[in-house]
C-alpha positions as CSV (number, residue, x, y, z in Angstrom):
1,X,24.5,14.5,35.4
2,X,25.0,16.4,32.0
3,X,23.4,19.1,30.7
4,X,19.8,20.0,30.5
5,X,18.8,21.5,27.5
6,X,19.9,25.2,26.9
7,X,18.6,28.6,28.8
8,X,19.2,31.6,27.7
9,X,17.5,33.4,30.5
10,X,20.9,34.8,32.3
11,X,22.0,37.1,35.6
12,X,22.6,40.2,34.9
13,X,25.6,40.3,37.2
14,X,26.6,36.9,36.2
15,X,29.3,38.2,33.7
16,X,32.5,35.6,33.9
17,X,35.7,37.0,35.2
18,X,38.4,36.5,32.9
19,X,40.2,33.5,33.9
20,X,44.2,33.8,34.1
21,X,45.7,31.7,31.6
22,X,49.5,30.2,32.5
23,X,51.2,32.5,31.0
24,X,49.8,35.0,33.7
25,X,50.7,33.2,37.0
26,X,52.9,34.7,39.7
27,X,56.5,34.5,38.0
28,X,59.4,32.7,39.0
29,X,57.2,31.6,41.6
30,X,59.0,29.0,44.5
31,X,58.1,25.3,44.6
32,X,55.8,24.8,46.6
33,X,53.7,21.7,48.7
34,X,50.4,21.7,47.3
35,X,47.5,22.0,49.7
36,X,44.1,20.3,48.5
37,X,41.7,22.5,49.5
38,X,36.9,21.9,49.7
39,X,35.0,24.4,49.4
40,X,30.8,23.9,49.8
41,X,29.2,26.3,47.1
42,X,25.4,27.4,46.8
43,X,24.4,28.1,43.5
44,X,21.0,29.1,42.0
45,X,20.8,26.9,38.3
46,X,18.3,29.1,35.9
47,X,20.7,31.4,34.3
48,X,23.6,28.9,33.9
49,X,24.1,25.4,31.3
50,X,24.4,23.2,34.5
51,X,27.5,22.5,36.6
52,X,30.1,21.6,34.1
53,X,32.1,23.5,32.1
54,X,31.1,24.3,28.8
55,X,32.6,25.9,25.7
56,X,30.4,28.6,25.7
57,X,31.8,30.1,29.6
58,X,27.8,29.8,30.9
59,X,28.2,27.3,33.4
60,X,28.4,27.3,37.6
61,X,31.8,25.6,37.0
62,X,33.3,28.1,34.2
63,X,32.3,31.3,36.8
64,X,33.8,29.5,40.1
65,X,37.0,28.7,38.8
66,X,37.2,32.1,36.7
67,X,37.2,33.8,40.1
68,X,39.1,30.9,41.9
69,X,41.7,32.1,39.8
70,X,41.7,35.8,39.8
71,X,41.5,35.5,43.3
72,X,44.5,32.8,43.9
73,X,46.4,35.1,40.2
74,X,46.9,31.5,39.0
75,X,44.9,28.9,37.2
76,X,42.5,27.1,39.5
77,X,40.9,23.4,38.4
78,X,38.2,22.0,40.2
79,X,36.1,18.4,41.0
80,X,32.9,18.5,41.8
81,X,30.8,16.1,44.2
82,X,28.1,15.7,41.7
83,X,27.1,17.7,38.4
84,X,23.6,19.6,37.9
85,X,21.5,20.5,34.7
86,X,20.7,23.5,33.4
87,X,18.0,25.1,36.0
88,X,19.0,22.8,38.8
89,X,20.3,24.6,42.1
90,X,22.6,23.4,44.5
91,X,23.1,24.1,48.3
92,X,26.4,22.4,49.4
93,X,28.2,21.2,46.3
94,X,31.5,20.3,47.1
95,X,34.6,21.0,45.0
96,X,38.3,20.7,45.6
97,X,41.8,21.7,44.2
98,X,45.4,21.6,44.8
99,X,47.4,25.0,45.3
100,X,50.7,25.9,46.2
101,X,48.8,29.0,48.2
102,X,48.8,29.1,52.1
103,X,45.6,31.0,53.0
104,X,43.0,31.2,55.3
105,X,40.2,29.3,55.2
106,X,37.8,32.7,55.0
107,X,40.0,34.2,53.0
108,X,39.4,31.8,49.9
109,X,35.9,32.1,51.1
110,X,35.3,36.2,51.1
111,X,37.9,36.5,48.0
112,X,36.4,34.1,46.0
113,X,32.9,35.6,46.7
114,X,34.4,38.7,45.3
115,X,34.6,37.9,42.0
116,X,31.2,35.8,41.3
117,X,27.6,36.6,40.4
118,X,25.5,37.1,43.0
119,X,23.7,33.7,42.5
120,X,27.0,32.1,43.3
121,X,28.7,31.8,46.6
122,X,31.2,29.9,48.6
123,X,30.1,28.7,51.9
124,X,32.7,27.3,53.6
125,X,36.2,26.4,53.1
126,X,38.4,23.2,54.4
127,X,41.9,22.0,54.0
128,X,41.2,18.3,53.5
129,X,43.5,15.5,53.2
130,X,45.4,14.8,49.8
131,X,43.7,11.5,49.8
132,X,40.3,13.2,49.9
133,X,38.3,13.8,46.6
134,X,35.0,15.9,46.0
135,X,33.1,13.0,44.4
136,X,35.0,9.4,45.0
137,X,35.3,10.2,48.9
138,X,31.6,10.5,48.8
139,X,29.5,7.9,50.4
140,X,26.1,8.9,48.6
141,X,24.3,12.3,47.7
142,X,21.0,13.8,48.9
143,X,18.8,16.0,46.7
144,X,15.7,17.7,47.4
145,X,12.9,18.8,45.6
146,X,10.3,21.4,46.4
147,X,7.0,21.7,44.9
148,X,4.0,24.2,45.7
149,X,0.4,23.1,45.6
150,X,-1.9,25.6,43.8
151,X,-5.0,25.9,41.4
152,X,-3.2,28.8,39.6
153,X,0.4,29.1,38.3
154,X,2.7,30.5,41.5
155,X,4.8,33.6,40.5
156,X,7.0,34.6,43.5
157,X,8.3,30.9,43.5
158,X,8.8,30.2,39.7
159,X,12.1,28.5,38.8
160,X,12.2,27.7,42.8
161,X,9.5,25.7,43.1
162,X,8.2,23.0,40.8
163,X,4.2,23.4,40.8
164,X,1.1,21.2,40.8
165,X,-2.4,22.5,40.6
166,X,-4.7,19.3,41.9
167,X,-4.3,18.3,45.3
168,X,-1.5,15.9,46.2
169,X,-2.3,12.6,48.8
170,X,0.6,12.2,50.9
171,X,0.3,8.8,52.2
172,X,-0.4,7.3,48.6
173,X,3.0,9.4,47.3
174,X,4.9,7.5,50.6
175,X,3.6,4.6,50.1
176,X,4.3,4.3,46.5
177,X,7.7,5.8,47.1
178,X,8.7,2.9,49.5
179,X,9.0,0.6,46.9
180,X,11.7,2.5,45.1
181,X,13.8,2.0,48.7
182,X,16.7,-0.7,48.1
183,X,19.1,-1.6,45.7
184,X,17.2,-2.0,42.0
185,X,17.6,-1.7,38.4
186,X,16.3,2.3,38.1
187,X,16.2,1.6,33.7
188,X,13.1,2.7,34.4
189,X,14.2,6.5,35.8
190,X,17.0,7.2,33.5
191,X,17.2,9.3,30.4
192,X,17.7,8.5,26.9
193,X,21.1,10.3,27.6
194,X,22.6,8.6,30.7
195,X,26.1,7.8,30.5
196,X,26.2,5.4,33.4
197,X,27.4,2.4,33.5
198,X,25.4,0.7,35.2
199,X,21.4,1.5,36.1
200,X,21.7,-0.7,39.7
201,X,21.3,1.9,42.6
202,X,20.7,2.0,45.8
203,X,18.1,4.0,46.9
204,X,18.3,4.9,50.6
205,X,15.4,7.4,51.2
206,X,12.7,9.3,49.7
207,X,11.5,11.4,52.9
208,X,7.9,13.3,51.9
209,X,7.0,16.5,53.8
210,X,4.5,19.1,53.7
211,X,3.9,22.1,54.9
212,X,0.9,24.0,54.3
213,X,0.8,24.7,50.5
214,X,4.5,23.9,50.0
215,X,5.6,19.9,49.6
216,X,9.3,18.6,50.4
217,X,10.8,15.6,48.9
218,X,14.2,14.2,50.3
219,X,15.8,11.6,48.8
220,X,19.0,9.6,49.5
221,X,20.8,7.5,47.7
222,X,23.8,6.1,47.0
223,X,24.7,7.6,43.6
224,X,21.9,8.6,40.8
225,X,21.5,8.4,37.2
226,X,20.4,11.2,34.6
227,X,17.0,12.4,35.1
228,X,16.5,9.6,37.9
229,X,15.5,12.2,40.9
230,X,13.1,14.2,38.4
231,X,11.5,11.0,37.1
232,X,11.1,9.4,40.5
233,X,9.3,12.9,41.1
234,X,6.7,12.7,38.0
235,X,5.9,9.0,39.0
236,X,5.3,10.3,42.5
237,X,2.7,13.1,41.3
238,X,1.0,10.5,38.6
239,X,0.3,8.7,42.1
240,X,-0.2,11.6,44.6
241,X,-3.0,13.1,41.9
242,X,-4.4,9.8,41.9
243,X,-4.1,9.4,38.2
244,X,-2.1,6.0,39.3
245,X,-2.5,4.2,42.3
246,X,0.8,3.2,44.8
247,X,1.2,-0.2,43.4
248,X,1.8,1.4,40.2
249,X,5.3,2.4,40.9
250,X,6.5,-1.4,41.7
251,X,5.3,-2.4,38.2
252,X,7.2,1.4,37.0
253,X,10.3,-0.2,38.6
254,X,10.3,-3.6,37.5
255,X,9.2,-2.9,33.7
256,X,13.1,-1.6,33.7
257,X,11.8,0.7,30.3
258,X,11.6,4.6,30.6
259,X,8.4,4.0,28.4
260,X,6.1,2.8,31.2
261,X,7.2,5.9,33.8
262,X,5.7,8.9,33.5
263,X,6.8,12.0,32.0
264,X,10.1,13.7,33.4
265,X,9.2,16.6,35.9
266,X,10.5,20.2,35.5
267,X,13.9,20.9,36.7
268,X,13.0,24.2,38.9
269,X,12.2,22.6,42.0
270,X,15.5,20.5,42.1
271,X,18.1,21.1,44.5
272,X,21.3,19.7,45.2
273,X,21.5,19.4,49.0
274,X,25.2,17.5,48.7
275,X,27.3,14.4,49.4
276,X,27.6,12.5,52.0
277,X,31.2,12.0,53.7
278,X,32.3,10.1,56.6
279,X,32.0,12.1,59.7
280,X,35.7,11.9,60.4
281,X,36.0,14.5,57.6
282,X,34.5,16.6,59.5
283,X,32.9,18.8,56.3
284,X,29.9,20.9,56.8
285,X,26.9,20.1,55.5
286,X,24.4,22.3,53.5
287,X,23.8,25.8,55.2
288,X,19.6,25.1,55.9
289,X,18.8,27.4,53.9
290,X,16.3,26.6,51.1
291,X,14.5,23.9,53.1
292,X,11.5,25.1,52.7
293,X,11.2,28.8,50.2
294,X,12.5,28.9,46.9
């Protein structure tokens, strides 16, 4: 996903290290084999300009591999499993790189840690096979959205949660969102933007929860388009307030034009839960937290 459109809301803490250039590495350092190292990182998305690195430093990307490479005292690149818009958060995105270091596992994990904001933090560290790769070896990608039901604007869960004020049906928001389960032509849930080649998808989930005034929305899918998981959502509330009935979103989908959904819901409650790998990988999945509180 690229970038949502610009913040300038920011961490005060969430100065960027300054990143060593080449010139600055270890010197006459020996060859080395390269390790190709994962690390699962949890990110909060309001004060940065998405995942991927920008001119401008302001991104989740820019700050990780700043400190990546302070820590390591050599330049550190990165791939991401999946990139976020501005305001999005993510729970287990997954990154790797090749270094020449040989470190401990919680080493890159405390050290790294060291040098980033405090809405930034490495999880968990794995030395993964060369073949492995943050977002081709990934076999689909969850995200979640949380949303809070209440007459008046929330305040403790702003830029958490996203937020409704009429009452949301639950078995009219599942059975509209059954429909969208499959392989389909999504034209219908991508933005004006979208780079993707193709809009065919497959959509492997949409899981709805609730818990008193807080709502939960899983879904699974194979790989998703720009926008797709935050239009899905404002099709899903057009139903759940009853402004549109269930059947509604079958006509959304097979119209194929972004002119018939409805209107793009807000980027707060939007969390990147992570990839999917084959279990042989053995890579942890997200840490549980966030599953319900912003």
């Amino acid at each position: 996903m690229s970038s949502e459109p610009t913040s300038e809301s920011r961490a005060p803490d969430a100065r960027l290290p300054e990143a060593l250039s080449p010139d600055t590495a270890a010197p006459d350092a020996p060859p080395a084999t390269t390790r190709r190292i994962a690390l699962g990182v949890a990110y909060r998305g309001e004060n940065y300009h998405g995942w991927q690195s920008q001119p401008d430093g302001r991104t989740v990307q820019d700050h990780l591999e700043a400190a990546l490479s302070q820590f390591a005292a050599m330049p550190v690149t990165t791939l991401c499993a999946g990139r976020t818009d501005t305001g999005v958060h993510g729970l287990n995105q997954v990154v790797h790189f090749d270094t020449p270091l040989n470190r401990e596992p919680f080493s890159w994990v405390r050290g790294t840690n060291r040098y980033l904001p405090k809405d930034i933090a490495v999880q968990w560290c794995h030395e993964v096979p060369r073949s492995f790769h943050a977002r081709n070896s990934a076999r689909g990608r969850h995200y979640r959205y949380l949303l809070v039901e209440s007459a008046v604007r929330p305040a403790i869960e702003t830029r958490g949660c996203g937020w409704v004020f009429r009452p949301l049906n639950g078995d009219a928001m599942r059975e509209a969102a059954a429909h969208l389960i499959g392989e389909h032509d999504f034209s219908s849930f991508r933005s004006i933007d979208c780079q993707a080649l193709s809009p065919v998808k497959q959509l492997r989930q949409i899981e709805i929860s609730q818990r008193g005034a807080y709502w939960r929305f899983d879904v699974e899918g194979s790989a998703f388009l720009h926008h797709m998981v935050r239009n899905i959502m404002g099709c899903l509330i057009a139903v759940g307030t009853g402004t549109r009935s269930p059947g509604w979103m079958l006509e959304v989908l097979n119209a194929r034009s972004r002119q018939v959904a409805a209107p793009t819901f807000a980027a707060d409650g939007l969390y990147f839960v992570g990839p999917v790998y084959d279990a042989e990988l053995n890579l942890p999945v997200h840490t549980a937290a966030m599953d319900w509180l912003p």
